[in-house]
Structure formats: C-alpha cells, structure tokens
N, C-alpha and C positions, 0 to 999 in steps of 0.2 A: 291634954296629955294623952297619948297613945300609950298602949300595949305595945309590949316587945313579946315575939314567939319566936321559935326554933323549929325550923324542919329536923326531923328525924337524923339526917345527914348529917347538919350542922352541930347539932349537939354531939354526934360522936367524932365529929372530926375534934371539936372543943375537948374534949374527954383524953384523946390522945396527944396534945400541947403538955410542952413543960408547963409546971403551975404561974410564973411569974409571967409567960407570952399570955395564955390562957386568960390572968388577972386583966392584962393589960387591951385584949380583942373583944370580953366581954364589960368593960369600964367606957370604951369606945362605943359598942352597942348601947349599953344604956343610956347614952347622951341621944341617939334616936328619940327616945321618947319623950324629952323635951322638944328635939329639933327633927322631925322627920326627914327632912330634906336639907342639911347643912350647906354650906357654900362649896365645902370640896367633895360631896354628891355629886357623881355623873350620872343625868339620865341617859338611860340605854334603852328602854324600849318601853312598848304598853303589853299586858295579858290582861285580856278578859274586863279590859278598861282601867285595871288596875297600873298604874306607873312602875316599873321597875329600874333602880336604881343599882352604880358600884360605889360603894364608900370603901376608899384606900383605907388600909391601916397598917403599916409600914410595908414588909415584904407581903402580906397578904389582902386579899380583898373577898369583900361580903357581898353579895348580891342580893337585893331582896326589894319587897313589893310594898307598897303602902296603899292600903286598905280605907281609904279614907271614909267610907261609910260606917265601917264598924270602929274604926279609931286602933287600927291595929298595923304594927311594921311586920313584916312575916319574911326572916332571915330565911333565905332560899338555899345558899352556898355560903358556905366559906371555904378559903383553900388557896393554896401561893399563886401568885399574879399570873403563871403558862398555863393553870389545871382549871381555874376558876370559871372559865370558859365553854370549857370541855363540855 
C-alpha cells in the first residue's frame, strides 16, 4: 500500500473545486494507493529515477511521481487537460 501526498499546488487547486468535483478527483486519487499505476496511467517521463505519470479523471488530469522506495504517490499537478502541462 503506498502513501498518497499533495504538492502544495495541488491541494490548493483542490481547495478551490465545487465540493462534489473535489469529492469525486480526490476518491480517484485514493484508489492510487491500492493501484499506483492503473491501466489508464500514462507514463510520461522519469525525474530523478522516479516515474512520473498522467492519470485522466474526466475533464482534468494529475500528474505525479511514484516513489517506489519510500512507498509513496506524490500528486505533482492537478489542473484541466490545456494547463496541466504548463
């Protein structure tokens, strides 16, 4: 079982979500930490050997890193599908 963490970013972008999208982007992250890597996980790139991944969740998408020494997912971005990018 992995950890789930929040960049600083993330959680304030979460913060400013109606409550019921909010519900529904952070029910999606918690299923990370059963499945770090799901089937409709894109990998995108490696930092610092760590993998990072885009896991869609409807209009928006998460980017983040899996940790796999420390047993940790570390949410990098969230943000609609044109910004997530950026």
């Amino acid at each position: 079982m992995y950890a789930i963490e929040l960049s600083y970013h993330s959680q304030k972008f979460l913060e400013k979500l109606d409550r019921h999208i909010k519900e529904r982007i952070e029910g999606r992250l918690r299923n990370l930490a059963q499945e770090p890597v799901p089937h409709d996980a894109k990998f995108i790139s490696r930092d610092n050997n760590d993998k990072v991944f885009r896991y869609r969740i409807g209009d928006f998408r998460a980017l983040y890193k899996v940790k796999e020494k420390e047993k940790i997912v570390l949410i990098a971005k969230i943000d609609k599908r044109p910004r997530v990018y950026d």
